[in-house]
Structures are given as C-alpha cells and as structure tokens.
DODREN-232313 format. One record per residue (C-alpha): y, x, z negated. Coordinates in nm, 2 decimals, always signed. Layout:
! residues N
<site py="Y" px="X" pz="Z"/>
...
//
This chain:
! residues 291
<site py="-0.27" px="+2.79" pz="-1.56"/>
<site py="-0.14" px="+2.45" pz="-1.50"/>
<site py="-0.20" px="+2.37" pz="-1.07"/>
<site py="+0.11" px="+2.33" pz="-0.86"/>
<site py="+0.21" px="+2.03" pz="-0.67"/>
<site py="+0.11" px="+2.25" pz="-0.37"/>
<site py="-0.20" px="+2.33" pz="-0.50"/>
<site py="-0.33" px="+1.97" pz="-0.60"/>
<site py="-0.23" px="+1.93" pz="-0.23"/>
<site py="-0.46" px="+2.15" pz="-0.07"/>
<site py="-0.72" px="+2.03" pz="-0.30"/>
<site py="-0.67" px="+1.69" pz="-0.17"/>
<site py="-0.73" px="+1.78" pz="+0.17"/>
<site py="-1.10" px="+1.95" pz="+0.15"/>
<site py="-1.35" px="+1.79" pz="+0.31"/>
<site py="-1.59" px="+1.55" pz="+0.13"/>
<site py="-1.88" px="+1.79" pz="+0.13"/>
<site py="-1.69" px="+2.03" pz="-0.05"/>
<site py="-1.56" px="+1.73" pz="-0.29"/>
<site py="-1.97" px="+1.63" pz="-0.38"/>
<site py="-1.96" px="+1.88" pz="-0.62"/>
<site py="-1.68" px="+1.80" pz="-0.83"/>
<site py="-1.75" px="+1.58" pz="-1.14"/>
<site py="-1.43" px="+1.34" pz="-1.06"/>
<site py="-1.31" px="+1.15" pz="-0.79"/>
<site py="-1.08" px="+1.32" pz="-0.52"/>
<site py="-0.73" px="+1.21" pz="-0.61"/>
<site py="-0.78" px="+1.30" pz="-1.00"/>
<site py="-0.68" px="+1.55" pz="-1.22"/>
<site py="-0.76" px="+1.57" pz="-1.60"/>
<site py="-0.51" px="+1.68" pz="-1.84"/>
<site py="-0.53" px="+1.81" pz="-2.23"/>
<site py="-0.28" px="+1.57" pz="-2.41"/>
<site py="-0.21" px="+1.52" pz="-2.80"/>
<site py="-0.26" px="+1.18" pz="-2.92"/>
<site py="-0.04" px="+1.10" pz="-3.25"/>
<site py="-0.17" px="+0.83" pz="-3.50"/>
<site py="+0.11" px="+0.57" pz="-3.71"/>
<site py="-0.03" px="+0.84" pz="-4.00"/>
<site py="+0.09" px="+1.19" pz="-3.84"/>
<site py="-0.32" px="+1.25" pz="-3.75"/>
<site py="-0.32" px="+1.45" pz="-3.47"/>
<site py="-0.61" px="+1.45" pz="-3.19"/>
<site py="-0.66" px="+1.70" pz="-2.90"/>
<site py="-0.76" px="+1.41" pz="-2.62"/>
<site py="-0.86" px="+1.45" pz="-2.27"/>
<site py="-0.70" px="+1.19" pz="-2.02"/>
<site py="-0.77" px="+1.10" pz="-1.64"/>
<site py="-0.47" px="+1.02" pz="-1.42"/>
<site py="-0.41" px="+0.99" pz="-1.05"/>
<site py="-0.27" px="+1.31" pz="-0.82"/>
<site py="+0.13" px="+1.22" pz="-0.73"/>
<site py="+0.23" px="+1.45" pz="-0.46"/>
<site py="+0.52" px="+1.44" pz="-0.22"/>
<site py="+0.44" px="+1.29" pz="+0.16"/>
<site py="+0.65" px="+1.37" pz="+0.42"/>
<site py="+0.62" px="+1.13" pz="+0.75"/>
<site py="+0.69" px="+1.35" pz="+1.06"/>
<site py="+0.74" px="+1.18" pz="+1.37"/>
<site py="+0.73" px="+1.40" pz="+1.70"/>
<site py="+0.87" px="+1.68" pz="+1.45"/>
<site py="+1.14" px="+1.50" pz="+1.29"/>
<site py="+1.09" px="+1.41" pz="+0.89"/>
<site py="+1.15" px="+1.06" pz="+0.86"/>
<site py="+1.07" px="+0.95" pz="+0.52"/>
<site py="+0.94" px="+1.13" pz="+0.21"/>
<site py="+0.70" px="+0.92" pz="-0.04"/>
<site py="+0.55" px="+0.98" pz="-0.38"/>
<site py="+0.17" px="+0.94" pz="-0.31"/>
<site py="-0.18" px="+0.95" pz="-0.42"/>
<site py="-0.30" px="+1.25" pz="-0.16"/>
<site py="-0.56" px="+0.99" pz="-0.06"/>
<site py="-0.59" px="+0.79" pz="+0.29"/>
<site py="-0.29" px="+0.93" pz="+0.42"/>
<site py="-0.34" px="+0.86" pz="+0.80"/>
<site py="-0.40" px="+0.49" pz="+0.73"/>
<site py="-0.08" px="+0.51" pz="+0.50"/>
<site py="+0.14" px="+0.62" pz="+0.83"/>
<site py="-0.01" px="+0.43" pz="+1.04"/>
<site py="+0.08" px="+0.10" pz="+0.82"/>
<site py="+0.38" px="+0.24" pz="+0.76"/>
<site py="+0.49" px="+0.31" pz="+1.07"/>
<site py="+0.35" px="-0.03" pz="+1.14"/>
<site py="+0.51" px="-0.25" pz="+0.83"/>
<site py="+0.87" px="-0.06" pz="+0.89"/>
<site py="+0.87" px="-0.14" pz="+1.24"/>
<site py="+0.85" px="+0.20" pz="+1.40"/>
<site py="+0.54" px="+0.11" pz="+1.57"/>
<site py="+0.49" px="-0.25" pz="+1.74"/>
<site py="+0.15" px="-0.13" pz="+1.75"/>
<site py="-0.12" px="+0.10" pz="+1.71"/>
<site py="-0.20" px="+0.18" pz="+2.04"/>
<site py="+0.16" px="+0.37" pz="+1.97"/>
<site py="+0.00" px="+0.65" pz="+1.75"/>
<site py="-0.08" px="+0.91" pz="+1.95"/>
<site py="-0.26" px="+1.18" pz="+1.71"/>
<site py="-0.20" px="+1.20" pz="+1.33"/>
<site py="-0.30" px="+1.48" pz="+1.11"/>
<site py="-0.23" px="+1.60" pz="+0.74"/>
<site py="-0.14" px="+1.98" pz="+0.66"/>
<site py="-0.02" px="+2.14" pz="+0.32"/>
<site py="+0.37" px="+2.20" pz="+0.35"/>
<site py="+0.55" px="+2.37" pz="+0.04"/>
<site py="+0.50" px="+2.16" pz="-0.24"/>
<site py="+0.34" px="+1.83" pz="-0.09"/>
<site py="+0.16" px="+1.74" pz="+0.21"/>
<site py="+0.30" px="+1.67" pz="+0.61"/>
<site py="+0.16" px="+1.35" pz="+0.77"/>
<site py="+0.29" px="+1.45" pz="+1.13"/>
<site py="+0.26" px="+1.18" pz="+1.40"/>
<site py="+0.25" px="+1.22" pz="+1.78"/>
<site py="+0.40" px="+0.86" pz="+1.89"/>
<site py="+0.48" px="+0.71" pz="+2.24"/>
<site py="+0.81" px="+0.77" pz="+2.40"/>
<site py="+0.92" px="+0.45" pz="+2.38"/>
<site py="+0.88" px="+0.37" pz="+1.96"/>
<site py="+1.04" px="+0.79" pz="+1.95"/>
<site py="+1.34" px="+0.65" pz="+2.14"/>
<site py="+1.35" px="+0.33" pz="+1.91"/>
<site py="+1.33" px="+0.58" pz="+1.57"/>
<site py="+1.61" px="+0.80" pz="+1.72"/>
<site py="+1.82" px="+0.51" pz="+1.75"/>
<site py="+1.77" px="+0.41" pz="+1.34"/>
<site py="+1.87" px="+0.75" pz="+1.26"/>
<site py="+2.15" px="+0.75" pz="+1.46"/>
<site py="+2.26" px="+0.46" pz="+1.27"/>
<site py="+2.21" px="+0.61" pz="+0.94"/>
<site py="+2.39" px="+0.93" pz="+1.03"/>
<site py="+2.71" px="+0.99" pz="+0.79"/>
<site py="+2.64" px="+0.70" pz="+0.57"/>
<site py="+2.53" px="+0.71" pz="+0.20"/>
<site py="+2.16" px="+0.68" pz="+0.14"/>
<site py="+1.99" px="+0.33" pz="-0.01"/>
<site py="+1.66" px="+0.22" pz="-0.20"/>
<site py="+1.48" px="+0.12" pz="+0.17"/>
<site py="+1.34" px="+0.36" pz="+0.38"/>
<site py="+1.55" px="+0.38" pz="+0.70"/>
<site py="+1.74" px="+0.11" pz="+0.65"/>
<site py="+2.15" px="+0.13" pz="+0.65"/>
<site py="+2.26" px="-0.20" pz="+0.59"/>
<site py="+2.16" px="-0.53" pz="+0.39"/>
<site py="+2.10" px="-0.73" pz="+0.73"/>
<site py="+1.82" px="-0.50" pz="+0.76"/>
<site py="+1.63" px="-0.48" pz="+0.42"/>
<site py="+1.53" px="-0.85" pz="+0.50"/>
<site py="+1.36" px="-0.88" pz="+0.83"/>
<site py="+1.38" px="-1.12" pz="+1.10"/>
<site py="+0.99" px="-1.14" pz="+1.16"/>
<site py="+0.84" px="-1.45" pz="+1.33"/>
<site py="+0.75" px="-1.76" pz="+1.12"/>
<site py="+0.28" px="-1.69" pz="+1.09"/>
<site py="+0.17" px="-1.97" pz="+1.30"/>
<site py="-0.21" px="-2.02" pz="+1.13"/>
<site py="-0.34" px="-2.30" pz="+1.04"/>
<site py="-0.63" px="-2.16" pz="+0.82"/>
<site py="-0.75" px="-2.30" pz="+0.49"/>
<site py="-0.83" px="-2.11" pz="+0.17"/>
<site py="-1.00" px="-2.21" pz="-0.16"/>
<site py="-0.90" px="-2.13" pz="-0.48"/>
<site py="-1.29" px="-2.04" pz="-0.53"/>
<site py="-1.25" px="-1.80" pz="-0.26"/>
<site py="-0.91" px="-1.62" pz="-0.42"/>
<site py="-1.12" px="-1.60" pz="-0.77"/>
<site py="-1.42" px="-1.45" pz="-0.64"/>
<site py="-1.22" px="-1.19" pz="-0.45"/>
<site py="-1.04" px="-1.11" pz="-0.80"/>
<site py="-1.37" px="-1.07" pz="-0.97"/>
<site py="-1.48" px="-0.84" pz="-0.66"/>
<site py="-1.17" px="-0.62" pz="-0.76"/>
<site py="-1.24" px="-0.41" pz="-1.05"/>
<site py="-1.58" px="-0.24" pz="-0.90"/>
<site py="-1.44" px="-0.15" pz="-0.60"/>
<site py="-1.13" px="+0.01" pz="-0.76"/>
<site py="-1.31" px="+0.34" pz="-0.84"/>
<site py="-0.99" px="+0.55" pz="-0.83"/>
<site py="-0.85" px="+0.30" pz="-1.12"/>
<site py="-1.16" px="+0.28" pz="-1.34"/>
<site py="-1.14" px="+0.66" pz="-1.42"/>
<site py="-0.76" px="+0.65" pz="-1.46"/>
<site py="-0.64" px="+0.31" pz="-1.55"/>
<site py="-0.29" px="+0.37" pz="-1.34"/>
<site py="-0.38" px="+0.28" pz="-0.98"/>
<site py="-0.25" px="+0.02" pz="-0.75"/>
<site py="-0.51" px="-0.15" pz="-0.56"/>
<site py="-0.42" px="-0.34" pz="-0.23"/>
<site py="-0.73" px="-0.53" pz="-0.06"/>
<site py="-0.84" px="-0.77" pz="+0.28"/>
<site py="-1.11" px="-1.01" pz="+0.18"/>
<site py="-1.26" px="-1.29" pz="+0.45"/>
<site py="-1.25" px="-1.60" pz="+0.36"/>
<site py="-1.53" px="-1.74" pz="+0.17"/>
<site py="-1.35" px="-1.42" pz="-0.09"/>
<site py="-1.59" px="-1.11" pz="+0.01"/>
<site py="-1.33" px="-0.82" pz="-0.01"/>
<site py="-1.40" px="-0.60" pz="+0.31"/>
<site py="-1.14" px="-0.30" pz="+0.26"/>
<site py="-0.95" px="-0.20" pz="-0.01"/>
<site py="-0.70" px="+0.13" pz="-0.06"/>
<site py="-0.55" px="+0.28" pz="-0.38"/>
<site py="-0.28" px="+0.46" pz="-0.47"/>
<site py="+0.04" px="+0.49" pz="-0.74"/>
<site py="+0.29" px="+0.33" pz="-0.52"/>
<site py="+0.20" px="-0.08" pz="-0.49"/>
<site py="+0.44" px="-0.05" pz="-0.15"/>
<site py="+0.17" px="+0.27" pz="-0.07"/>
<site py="-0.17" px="+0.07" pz="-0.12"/>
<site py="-0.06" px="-0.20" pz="+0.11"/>
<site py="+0.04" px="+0.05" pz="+0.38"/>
<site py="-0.26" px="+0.27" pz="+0.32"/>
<site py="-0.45" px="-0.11" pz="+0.34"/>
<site py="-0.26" px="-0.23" pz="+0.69"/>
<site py="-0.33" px="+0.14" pz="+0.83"/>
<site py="-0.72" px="+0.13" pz="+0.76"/>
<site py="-0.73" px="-0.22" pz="+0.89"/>
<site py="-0.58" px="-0.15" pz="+1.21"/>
<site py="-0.83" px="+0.16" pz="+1.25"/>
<site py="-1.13" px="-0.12" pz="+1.17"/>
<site py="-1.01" px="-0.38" pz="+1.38"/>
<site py="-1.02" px="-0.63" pz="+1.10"/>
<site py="-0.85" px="-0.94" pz="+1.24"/>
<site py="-0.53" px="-1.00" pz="+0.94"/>
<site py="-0.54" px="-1.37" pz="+1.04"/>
<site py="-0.89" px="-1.38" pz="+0.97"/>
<site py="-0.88" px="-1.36" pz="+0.58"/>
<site py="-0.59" px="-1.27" pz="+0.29"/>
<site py="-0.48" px="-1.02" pz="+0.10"/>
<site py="-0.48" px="-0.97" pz="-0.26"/>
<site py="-0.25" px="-0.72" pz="-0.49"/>
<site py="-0.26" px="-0.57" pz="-0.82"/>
<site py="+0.09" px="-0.55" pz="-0.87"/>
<site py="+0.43" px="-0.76" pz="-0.87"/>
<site py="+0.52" px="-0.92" pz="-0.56"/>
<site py="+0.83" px="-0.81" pz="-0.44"/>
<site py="+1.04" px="-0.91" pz="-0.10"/>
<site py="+0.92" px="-0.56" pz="+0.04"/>
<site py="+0.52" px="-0.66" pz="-0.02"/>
<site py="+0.59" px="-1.00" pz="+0.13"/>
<site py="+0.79" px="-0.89" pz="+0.48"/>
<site py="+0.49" px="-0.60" pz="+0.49"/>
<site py="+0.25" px="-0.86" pz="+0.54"/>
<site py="+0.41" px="-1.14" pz="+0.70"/>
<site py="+0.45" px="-0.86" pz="+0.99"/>
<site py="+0.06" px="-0.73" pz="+0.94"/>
<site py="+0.02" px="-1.15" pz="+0.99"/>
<site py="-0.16" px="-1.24" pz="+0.71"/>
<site py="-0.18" px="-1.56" pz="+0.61"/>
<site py="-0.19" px="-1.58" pz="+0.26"/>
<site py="-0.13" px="-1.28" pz="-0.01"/>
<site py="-0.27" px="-1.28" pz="-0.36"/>
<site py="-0.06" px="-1.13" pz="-0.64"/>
<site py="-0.21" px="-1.10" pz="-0.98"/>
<site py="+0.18" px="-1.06" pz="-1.15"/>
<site py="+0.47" px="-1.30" pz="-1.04"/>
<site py="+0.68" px="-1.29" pz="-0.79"/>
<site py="+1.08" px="-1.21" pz="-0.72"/>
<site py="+1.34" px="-1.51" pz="-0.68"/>
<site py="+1.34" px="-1.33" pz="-0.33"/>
<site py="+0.99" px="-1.30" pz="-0.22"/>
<site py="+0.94" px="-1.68" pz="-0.26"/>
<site py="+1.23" px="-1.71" pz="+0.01"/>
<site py="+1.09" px="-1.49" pz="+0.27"/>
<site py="+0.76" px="-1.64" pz="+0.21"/>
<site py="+0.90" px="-2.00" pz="+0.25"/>
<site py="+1.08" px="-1.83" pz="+0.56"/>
<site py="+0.80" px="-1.65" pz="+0.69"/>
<site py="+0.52" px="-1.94" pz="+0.67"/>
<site py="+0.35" px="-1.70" pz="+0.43"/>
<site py="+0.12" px="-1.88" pz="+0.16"/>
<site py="+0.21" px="-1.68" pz="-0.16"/>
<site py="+0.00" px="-1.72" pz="-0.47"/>
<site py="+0.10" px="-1.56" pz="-0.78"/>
<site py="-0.01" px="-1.46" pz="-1.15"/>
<site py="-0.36" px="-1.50" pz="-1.05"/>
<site py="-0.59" px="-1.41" pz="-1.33"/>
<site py="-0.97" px="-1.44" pz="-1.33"/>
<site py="-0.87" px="-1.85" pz="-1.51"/>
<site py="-0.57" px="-1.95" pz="-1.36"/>
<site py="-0.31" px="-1.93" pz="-1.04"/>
<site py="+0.04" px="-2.01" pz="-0.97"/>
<site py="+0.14" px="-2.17" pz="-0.60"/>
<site py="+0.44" px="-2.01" pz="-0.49"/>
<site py="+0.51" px="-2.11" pz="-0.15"/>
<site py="+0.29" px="-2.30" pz="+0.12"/>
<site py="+0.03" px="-2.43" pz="-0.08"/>
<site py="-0.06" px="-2.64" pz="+0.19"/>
<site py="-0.33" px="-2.36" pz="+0.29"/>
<site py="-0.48" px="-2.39" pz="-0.01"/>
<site py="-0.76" px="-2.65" pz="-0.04"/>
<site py="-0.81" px="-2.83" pz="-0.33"/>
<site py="-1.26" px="-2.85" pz="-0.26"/>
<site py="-1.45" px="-2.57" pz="-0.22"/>
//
C-alpha cells in the first residue's frame, strides 16, 4: 500500500537512531515506475526521489504560511524564514520551535517574542479581505521588493575561491546524489571551503533552511558567500541581501529583476557558474582578478 503524505511525515520525524537502519537517506522514498523505450520496450525500473510534504509555519498558534517541503531541517527552515520574510529581526526572537505530524503534513509551531507577534498580526491585518498573491504575506507590489539596507562590506573574493566551492558541491549534496532532484543552498568561507549546506525541493526552501542553520551556528554571513544550485530570482537575492551576505553564487542565470536588487542592494551577484566559466552580474568589484 502506497504511504500517505501523513505517513511519510511521521517517518520524517524519527529520530536518527531509528533512521541507522534504513538503507536510504531520511527524506527519500523509492518508487516502482515503468520506463518506455522509442521501441514500445517496456522496463519495470526502480527510482529515488525526495519526500514533498506540506509545512505549515505556526506562529504563537496562528498558521501563517503553508510550504511544499523536503520533511528535512525544518527548524532551521522557520527560523530563516521567519528571518528572510521579516518576521523576526532576529533570532534571539524565536522562543521554542518544535515539529509535530498534523493531518497530512507536518506543523513547525513557533513560540516568538511579543513584540515580532504584534508586528505579524499587523501583516495579517493587512491582508484581511484581499485576494491572495504568489509571496508569502505580502499584499501589495511595494512589498514583494524590499527596502533592505544597501551591504556595507568591503571583502574581496576570488574566482579560485567560487570554483573550488562549486567542486566542493556535489559530495556534500548526499540528498541529491541518490535522487538527482534536490536544491542545494550552501555558506563557504572565503578561501571556498563550504562550511554548511541544506537541501531541499524548493530553491526559496534550501536557502531558508541554510540562513536558519547558520544563525543556530553562529556563522558570521559577512564572513564568506553563498552559492546556489538553482536560478537566481529577486526572491533568492532580497533573502540574502537581508541574511548580509556579500556575494551569492548561482550556477543558472539570473532574472532582469534580481540584477536590480543586487545593484540596489550592494550585493555582488555571480551567475551561470559552471566548474569552467562565470558570468559577473552585478558588483564585480569584490571579485579579484589574482588569487
């Protein structure tokens, strides 16, 4: 019998000594697929893919946003989300997070400070009686592009560094190399020595699940850059202008948009990086042309 949605999100949340035992990752599911050759052959096939469950965000008991997710690192995904979106101003903010089943997904529910509670009650006030939109929270277009402070960092970063981080990638995706279907989000220092990295479906979800573990390790953001396996969108670019990165890493190109908010944000933006090659987006000045 095929598992529910409910009960892939229980299984997500044993604990890793009851995971050891399991011959794949936690996160993964295999399923029994047909592949069909250009001839009509037909061959029973076994594939890996990634979990995909439903993860609700409940802040002092209200549900504030529901997000397709991998069922993996989901107390560093609401603390950088709650960060990234601007509910938190920081994470001294977060009170107590924990993760429990709930019908056919999972409940993140967050204990926050009075003060960030007040300042979410006011957003929903705003977006009472008004048709929904494709950002979280947000009801109007002022709003989907942030005012955030222009990075004041003066840091320098090689091209040697970015390549050696992109090399560092693939081993350290372990989710991806079983399933092929992953986003990947990662923090490397500067000399491009990747020190965290989170995966999960959603590219917007990795970096969250990334700013939420580095917050929890007290990894300095201005200390090193960020690199992504996806697109680079306006979203991925306001996320970490306001985690205060100085430089983010895309391996695929970037929107019309996110080269506005980077040249906005002071953000150094380097796109279509491949393991030969890089494109400068916007403030290449960071980027040193010696190793």
């Amino acid at each position: 019998m095929t598992a529910t949605i409910a009960d892939r999100a229980t299984e997500a949340l044993r604990s890793a000594s009851e995971q050891e035992t399991e011959a794949l990752q936690p996160g993964l599911q295999r399923l029994d697929l047909i592949r069909v050759d250009r001839d009509g052959t037909r061959h029973q096939i076994e594939r890996i893919v990634p979990d995909e469950v439903p993860v609700a965000l409940v802040y002092n008991g209200i549900s504030h946003a529901v997000m397709m997710a991998t069922p993996l690192d989901l107390e560093d995904f609401a603390l950088g989300f709650s960060l990234s979106e601007g509910i938190l101003s920081d994470a001294g903010e977060l009170l107590d997070v924990e993760s429990e089943p709930a019908a056919d997904g999972i409940e993140v529910r967050l204990e926050i400070t009075g003060r960030a509670f007040a300042g979410l009650k006011e957003r929903r006030r705003n977006l009472t009686g008004r048709t929904g939109c494709g950002i979280c929270g947000v009801d109007s277009i002022d709003q989907a592009v942030r005012d955030l402070p222009r990075i004041q960092n003066d840091r320098r970063f090689t091209a040697v560094a970015i390549f050696r981080a992109l090399d560092e990638l693939p081993s350290l995706q372990v989710l991806n190399r079983e399933s092929r279907t992953l986003h990947a989000a990662a923090f490397s220092d500067p000399d491009g020595k990747v020190l965290l990295l989170r995966e999960d479906v959603g590219r917007h979800n990795a970096l969250d699940k990334l700013i939420g573990a580095m917050r929890k390790a007290k990894l300095d953001p201005a200390s090193g850059f960020g690199v992504i396996t996806s697109r680079c969108s306006s979203e991925m670019v306001q996320k970490a202008a306001a985690l205060g990165l100085p430089m983010l890493v895309a391996v695929s190109a970037p929107t019309g948009l996110a080269q506005e908010l980077a040249d906005r944000y002071g953000l150094t933006l380097i796109g279509l990086a491949r393991s030969d090659s890089l494109i400068i987006v916007s403030e290449g000045w960071r980027l040193n042309d010696q190793p």
